[in-house]
C-alpha positions as CSV (number, residue, x, y, z in Angstrom):
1,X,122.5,55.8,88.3
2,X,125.3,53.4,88.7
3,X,128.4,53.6,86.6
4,X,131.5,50.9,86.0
5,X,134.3,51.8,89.0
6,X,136.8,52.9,86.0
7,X,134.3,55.0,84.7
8,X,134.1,56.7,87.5
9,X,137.9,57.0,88.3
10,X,138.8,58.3,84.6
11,X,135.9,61.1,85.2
12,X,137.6,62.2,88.4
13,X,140.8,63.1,86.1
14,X,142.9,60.3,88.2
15,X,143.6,57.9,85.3
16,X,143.0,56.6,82.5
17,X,140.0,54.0,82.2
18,X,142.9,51.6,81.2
19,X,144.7,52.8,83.4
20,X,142.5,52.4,86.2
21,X,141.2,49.1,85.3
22,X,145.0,47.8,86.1
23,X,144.6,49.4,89.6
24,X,141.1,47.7,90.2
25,X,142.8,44.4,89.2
26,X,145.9,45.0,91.4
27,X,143.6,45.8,94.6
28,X,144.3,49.2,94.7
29,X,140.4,50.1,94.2
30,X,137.7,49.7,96.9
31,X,134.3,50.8,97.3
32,X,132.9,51.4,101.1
33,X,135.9,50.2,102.6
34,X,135.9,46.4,100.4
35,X,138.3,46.2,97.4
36,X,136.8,46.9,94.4
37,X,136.5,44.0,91.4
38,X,136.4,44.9,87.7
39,X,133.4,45.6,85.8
40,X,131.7,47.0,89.5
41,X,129.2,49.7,89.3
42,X,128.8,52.4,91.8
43,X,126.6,54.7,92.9
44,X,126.9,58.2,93.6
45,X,126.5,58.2,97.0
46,X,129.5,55.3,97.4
47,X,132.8,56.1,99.2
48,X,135.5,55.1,96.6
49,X,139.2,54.8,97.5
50,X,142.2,54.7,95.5
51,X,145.6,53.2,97.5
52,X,143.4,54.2,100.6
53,X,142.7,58.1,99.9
54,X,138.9,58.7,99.0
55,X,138.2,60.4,95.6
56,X,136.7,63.5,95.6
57,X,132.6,63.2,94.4
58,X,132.7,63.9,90.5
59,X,129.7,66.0,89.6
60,X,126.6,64.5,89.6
61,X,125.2,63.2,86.3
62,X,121.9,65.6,85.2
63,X,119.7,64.6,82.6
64,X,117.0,67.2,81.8
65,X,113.9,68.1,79.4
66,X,113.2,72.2,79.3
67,X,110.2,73.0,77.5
68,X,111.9,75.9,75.5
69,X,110.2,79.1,74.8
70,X,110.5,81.1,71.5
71,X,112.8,83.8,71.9
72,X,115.8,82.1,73.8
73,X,118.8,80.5,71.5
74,X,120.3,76.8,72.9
75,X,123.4,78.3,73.6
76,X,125.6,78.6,77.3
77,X,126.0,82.8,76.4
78,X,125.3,84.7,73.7
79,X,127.4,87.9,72.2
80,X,124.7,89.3,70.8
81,X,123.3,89.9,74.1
82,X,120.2,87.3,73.4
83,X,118.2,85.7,76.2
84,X,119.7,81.8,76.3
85,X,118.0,78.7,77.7
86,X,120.3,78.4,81.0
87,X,118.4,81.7,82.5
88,X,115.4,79.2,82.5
89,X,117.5,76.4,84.9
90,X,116.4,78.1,88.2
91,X,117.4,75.3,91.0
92,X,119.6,73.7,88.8
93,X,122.9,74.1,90.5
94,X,124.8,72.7,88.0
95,X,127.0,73.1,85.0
96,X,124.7,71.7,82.0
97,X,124.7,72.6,78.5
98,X,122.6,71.5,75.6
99,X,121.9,68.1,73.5
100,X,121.3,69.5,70.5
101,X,119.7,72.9,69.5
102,X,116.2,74.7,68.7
103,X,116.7,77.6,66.6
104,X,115.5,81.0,68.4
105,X,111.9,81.2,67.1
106,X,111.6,77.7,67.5
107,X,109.9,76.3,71.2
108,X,109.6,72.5,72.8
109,X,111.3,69.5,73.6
110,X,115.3,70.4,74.5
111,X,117.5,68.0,76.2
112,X,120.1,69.5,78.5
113,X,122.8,67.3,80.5
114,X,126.6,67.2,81.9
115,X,127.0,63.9,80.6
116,X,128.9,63.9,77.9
117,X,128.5,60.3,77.0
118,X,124.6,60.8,77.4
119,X,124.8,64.0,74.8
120,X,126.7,61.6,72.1
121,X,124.4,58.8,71.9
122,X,121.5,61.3,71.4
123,X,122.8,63.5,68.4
124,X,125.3,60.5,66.7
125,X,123.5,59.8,63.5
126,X,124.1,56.0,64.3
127,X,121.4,56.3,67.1
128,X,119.0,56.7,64.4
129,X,116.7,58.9,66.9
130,X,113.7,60.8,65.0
131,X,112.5,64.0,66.1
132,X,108.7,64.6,65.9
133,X,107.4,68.4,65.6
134,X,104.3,70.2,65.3
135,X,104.2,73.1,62.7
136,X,102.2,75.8,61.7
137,X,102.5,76.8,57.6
138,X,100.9,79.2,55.5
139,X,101.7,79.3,51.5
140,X,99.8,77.8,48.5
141,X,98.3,74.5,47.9
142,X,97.6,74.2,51.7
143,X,95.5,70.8,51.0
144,X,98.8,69.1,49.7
145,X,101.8,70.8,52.0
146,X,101.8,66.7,53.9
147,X,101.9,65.2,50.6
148,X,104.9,67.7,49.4
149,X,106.9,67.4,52.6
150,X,106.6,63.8,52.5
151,X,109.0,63.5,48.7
152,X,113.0,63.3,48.5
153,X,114.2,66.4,49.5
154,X,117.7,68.0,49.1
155,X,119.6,70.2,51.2
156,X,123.1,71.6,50.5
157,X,123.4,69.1,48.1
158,X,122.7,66.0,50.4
159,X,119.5,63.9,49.9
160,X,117.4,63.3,53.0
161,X,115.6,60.5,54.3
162,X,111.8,60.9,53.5
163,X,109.8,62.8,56.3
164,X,106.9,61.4,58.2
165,X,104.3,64.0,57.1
166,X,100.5,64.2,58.2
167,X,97.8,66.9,58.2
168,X,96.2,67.7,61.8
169,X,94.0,70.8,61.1
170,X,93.6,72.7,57.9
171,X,92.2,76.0,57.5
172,X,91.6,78.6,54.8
173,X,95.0,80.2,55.4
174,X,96.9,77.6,57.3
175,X,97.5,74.2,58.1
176,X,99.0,72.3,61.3
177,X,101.0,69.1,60.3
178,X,102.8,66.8,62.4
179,X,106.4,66.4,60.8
180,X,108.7,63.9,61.8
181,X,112.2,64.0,60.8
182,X,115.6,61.9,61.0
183,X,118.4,64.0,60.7
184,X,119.5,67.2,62.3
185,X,120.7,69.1,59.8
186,X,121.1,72.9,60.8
187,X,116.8,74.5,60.5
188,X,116.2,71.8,58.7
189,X,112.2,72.0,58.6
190,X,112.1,75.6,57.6
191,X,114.3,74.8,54.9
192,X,112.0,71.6,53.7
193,X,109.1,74.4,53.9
194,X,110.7,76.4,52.1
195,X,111.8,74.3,49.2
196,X,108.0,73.6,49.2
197,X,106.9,77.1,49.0
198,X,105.8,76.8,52.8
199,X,106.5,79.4,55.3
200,X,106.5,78.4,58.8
201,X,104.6,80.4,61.4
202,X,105.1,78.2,64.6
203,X,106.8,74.9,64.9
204,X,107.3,73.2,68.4
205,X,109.5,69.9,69.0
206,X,107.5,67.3,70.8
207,X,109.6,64.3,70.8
208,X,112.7,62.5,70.4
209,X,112.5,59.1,70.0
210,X,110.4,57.4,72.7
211,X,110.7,60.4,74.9
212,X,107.6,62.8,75.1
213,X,107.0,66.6,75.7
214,X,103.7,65.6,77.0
215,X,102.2,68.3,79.4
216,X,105.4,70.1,80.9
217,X,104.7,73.7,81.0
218,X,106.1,76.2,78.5
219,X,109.6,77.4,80.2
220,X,109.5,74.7,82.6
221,X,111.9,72.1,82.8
222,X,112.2,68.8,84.9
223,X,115.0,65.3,85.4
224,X,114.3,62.7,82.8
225,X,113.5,59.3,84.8
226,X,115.9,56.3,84.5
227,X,113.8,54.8,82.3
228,X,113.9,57.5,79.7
229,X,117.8,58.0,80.4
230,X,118.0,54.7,79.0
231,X,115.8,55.2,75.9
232,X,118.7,56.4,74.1
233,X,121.1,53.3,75.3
């Protein structure tokens, strides 16, 4: 994906972006051998030059959806000696961590990048992203746990936006309900359940905004197309 030439210096560590949109304006910038004008993009594979010595290739940006298992905590390491979603990366080859988290019995959509940027727009509140999940409950009054969800709520203290609550499948001891939320405060679903006398069996993430679980296998994981990158523009 391209990216603005002082972008792409001030991620190497040479410069500020300031900094080096003074050097693109004073010539000292090209890309594939012709001097570099401001607001170019470049792409990854692009030789760029900086008073005629090349930059070294900043990492590669990684954008990618893991379809997270129960049992593994959204973390780089864990002390406690807990299985973490990185073991899942195989081919990877790169340094990514995280957008976000999925609490350890909790399994679907995760977002993992090295983008920085990328990882900002997704969790700042401003980006007004919901997250849609699927969850199993057991408790009483199973025929109205949609219509309970769906009032004000309250968590440590803080009102919270109405959820989008419907029934999928009820049976005599359970109930499936799609549950779509927009904030991310820390297990914030299990709490809701539980401030409705709800417990939560199973509850699996299966979208963030426009972008889709869909059918990527359980541990799996796979790069997010441009188009989805740019969902969360």
């Amino acid at each position: 994906m391209a990216e603005r030439i002082q972008k792409i210096l001030a991620a190497a560590g040479l410069m500020s972006r300031r900094a080096a949109e003074e050097a693109i304006l004073a010539g000292r910038v090209s890309v594939n051998g012709r001097t570099a004008a401001l607001g170019e993009r470049a792409e990854a594979d692009d030789v760029i030059a900086l008073d005629g010595f090349t930059l070294i290739e900043p990492e590669k940006k990684r954008y990618l959806m893991l379809h997270k298992p129960r049992g593994y905590v959204t973390t780089l390491r864990d002390e406690k000696g807990r299985k973490t979603v990185v073991e899942l990366l195989n081919g990877v080859n790169a340094r990514v961590y995280p957008v976000g988290r999925l609490d350890l019995n909790s399994e679907g959509l995760l977002l993992l990048t090295n983008d920085g940027d990328f990882a900002n727009r997704v969790m700042h509140p401003s980006g007004d992203i919901s997250k849609t999940y699927l969850v199993w409950v057991r408790g009483a009054d199973l025929p109205h746990a949609a219509e309970r969800l769906s009032r004000p709520i309250a968590l440590d203290g803080v009102k919270l936006r109405p959820a989008r609550v419907r029934s999928i499948k009820l049976n005599q001891d359970d109930a499936l309900l799609s549950v779509t939320i927009f904030e991310g405060r820390n297990r914030q679903i299990r709490r809701m359940c539980e401030s409705c006398e709800l417990h939560v069996t199973r509850l699996v993430r299966v979208s963030e905004g426009k972008l889709q679980l869909g059918e990527l296998p359980l541990g799996q994981w796979r790069e997010l197309t441009d188009e989805e990158i740019h969902y969360f523009d």
